[in-house]
C-alpha positions as CSV (number, residue, x, y, z in Angstrom):
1,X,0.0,0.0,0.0
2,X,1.3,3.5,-1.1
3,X,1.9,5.9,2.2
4,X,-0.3,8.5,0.1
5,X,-0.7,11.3,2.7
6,X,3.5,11.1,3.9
7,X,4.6,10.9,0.0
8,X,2.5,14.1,-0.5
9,X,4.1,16.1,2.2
10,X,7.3,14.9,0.9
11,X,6.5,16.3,-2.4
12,X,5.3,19.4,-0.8
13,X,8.2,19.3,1.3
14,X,10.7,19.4,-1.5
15,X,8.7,21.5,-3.8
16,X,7.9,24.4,-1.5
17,X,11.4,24.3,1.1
18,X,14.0,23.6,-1.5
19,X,13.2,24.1,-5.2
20,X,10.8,27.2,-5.2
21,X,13.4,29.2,-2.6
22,X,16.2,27.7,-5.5
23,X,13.7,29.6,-8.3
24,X,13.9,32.8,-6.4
25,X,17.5,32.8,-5.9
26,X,18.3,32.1,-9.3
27,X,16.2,35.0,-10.2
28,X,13.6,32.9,-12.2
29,X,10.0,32.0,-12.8
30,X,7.7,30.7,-9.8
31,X,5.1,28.8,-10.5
32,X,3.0,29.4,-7.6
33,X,0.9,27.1,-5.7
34,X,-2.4,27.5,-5.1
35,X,-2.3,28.5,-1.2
36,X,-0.8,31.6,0.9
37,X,0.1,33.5,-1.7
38,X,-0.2,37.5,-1.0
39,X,-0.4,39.8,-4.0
40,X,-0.7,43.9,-3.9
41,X,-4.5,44.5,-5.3
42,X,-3.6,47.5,-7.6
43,X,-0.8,45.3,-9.5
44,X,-3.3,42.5,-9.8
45,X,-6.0,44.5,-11.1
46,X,-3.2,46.2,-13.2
47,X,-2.1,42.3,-14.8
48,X,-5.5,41.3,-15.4
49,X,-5.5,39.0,-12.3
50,X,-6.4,34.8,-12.8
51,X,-6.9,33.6,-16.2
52,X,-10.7,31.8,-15.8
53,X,-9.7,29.3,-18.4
54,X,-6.6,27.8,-16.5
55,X,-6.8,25.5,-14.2
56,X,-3.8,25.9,-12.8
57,X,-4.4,30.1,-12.2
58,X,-1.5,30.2,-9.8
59,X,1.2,28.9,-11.5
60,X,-0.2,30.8,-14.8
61,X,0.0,34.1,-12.9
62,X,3.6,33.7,-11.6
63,X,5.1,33.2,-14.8
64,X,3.2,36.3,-15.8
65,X,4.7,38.4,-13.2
66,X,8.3,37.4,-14.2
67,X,7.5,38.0,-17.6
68,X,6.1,41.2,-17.1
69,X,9.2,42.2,-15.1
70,X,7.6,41.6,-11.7
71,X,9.6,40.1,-8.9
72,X,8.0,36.7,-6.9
73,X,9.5,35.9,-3.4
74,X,8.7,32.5,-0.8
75,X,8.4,33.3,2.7
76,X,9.6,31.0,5.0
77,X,5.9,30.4,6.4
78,X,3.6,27.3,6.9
79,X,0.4,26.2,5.5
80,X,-1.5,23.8,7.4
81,X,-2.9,21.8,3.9
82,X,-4.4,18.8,4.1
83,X,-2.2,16.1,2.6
84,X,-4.7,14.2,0.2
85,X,-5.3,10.9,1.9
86,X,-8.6,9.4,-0.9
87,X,-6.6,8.2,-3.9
88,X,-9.6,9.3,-5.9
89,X,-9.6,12.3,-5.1
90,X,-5.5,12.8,-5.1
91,X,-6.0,11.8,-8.6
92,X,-8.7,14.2,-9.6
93,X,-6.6,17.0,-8.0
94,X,-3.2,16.2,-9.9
95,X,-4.4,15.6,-13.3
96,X,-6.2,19.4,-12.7
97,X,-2.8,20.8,-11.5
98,X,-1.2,18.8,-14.4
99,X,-3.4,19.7,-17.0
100,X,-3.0,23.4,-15.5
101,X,0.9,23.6,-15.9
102,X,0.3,22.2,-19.6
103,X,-2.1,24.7,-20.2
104,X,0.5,27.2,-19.2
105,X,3.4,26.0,-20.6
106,X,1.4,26.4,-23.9
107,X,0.1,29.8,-23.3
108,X,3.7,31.3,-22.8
109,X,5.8,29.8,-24.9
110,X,3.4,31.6,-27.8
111,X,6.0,34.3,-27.3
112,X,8.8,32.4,-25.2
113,X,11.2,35.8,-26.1
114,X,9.1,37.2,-23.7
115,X,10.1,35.1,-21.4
116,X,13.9,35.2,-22.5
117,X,13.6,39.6,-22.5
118,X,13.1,39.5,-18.9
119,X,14.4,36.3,-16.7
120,X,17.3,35.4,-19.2
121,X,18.1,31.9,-20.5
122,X,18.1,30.7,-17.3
123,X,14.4,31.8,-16.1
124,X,13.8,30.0,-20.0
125,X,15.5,27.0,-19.0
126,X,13.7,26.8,-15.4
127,X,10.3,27.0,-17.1
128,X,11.2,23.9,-19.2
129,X,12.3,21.6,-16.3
130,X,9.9,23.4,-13.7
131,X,6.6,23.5,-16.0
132,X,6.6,20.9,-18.9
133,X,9.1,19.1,-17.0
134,X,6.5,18.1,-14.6
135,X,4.0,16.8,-17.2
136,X,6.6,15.4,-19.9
137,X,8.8,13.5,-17.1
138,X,5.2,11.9,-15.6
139,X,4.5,10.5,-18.7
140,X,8.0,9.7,-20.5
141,X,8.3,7.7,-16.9
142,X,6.7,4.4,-17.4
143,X,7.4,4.2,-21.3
144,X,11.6,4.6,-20.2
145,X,10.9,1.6,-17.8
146,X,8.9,-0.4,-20.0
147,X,11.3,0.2,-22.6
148,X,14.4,-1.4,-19.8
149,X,12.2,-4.1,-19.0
150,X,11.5,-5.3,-22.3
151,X,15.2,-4.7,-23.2
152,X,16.4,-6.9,-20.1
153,X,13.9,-10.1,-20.3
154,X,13.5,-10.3,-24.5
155,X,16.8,-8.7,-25.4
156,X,15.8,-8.5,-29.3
157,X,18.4,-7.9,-32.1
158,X,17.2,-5.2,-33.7
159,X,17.4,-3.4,-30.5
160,X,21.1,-3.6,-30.2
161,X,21.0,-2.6,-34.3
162,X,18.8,0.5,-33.7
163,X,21.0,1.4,-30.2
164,X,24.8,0.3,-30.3
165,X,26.0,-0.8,-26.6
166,X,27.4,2.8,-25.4
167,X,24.4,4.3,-26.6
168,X,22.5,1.5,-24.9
169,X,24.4,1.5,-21.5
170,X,24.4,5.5,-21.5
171,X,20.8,5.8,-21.3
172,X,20.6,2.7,-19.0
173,X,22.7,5.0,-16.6
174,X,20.8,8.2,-17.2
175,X,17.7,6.4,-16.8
176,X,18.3,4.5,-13.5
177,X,21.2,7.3,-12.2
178,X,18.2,10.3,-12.7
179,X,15.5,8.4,-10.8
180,X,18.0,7.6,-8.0
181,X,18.8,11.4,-7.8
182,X,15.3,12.1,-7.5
183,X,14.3,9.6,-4.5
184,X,17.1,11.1,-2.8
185,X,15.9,14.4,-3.0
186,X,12.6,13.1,-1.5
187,X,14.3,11.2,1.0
188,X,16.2,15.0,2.1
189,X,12.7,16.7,1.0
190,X,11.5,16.6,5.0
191,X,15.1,17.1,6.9
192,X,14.3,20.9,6.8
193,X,11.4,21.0,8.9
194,X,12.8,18.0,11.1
195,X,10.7,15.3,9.9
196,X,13.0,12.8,10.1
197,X,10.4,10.3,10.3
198,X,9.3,10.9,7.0
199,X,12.7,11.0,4.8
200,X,12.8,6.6,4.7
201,X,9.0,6.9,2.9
202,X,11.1,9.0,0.4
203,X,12.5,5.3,-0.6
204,X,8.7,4.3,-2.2
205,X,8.7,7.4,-4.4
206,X,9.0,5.0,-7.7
207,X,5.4,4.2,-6.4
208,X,4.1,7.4,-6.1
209,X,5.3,8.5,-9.6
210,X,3.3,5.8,-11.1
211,X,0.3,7.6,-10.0
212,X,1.5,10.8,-11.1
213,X,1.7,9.2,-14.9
214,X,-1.7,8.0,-14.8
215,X,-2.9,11.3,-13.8
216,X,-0.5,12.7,-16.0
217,X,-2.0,10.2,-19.5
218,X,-5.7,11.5,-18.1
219,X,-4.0,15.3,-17.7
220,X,-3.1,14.8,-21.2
221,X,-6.9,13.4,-22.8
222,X,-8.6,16.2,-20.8
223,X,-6.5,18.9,-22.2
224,X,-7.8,17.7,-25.6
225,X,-11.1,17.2,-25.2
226,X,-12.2,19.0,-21.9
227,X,-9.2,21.6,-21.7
228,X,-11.1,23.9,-18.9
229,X,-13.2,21.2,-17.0
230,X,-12.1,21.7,-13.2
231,X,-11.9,18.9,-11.5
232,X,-13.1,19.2,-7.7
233,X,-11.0,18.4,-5.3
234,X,-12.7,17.7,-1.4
235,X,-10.8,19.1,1.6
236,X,-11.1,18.5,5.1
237,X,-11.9,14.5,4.5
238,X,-9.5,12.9,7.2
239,X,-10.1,13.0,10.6
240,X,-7.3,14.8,11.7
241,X,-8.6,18.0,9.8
242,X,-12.2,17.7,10.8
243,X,-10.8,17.9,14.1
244,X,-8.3,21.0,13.8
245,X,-10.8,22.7,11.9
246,X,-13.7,21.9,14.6
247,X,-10.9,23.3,17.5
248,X,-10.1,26.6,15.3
249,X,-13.8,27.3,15.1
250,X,-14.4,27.0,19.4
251,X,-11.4,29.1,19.3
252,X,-11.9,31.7,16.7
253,X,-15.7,31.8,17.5
């Protein structure tokens, strides 16, 4: 059984401690999440605020600002999220935030000099790996292994035609090297915050990103056919929240 809610705040962990805090020092695009984020009214007016057809209006609106000229920083803050603990419903909210950074990626790379004019190469490069690197790597992910597996247990000739051995042994590296890089990085995701109890779940992450290619294949077919369906997603479904949200209302109220 996949530890859904502890692989989730490792993700979150890793995303929102260490790689959007790297964004901002490197000076480049944020794709913003969709909680805590503080904007000055008149400059969102000014912008023209969410787009309504994205579904991912965050992330859309922080690779605005940069390539308006704008400035994004991330505050060394907390939000209390629920970590989504109904694999239905994680599913329905990560082919939404999928199909979102698709949808942007799409929208600004109509005028990627844009881009380029104001955050350099770099920002240009970091809206690759941080936007459609998300959705490409989700679904290149099972077809790489497949491709391994199928090379390992059948082994056919025109294989080893088509891909001489260094070619063949390269990618083998790249393939098994990149994934290993990228468990570690959940494993260290936590070690910020001192959730050390967390960083071994890092270890299951292959798991994890198997469910982030299916959402990722069904991203993909609603982008096509349903490009600005939004997918609901319910909060406040595991105990724990019901309860912190029944003790902030007595409080509060």
């Amino acid at each position: 059984m996949i530890p859904l809610t502890r692989l989730f705040t490792l993700e979150y962990s890793l995303w929102f401690d260490w790689l959007l805090p790297a964004l901002q020092r490197m000076g480049a695009p944020i794709p913003l999440g969709g909680t805590s984020n503080f904007f000055r009214a008149g400059l969102l007016a000014e912008i023209g605020g969410w787009d309504p057809y994205n579904v991912t209006e965050d992330a859309d609106l922080g690779l605005r600002l940069a390539r308006l000229g704008y400035r994004v920083e991330v505050m060394n803050s907390t939000t209390f999220e629920e970590a989504n603990c109904r694999l239905s419903n994680w599913m329905r909210q990560r082919s939404r935030w999928l199909k979102g950074y698709l949808q942007t990626w799409l929208v600004h790379m109509r005028r990627p000099h844009r881009i380029i004019a104001t955050t350099g190469w770099r920002g240009f490069l970091a809206v690759q790996l941080f936007v459609a690197g998300n959705v490409f790597s989700a679904m290149i992910n099972p077809i790489m292994w497949t491709g391994f597996v199928f090379w390992i247990t059948v082994n056919p000739p025109i294989l080893n035609q088509l891909f001489p051995a260094p070619v063949l042994y390269l990618n083998l590296f790249a393939l098994i090297f990149g994934n290993l890089v990228f468990v570690l990085l959940m494993v260290i995701g936590p070690l910020k915050r001192g959730w050390r109890s967390l960083a071994p779940y890092g270890l299951t992450a292959p798991a994890y990103w198997l469910l982030s290619s299916a959402a990722a294949y069904k991203a993909l077919s609603q982008a096509i056919f349903r490009p600005h369906y939004w997918e609901k997603t319910d909060h406040v479904i595991s105990k724990a929240a019901r309860q912190k949200r029944e003790d902030a209302l007595k409080t509060h109220f």
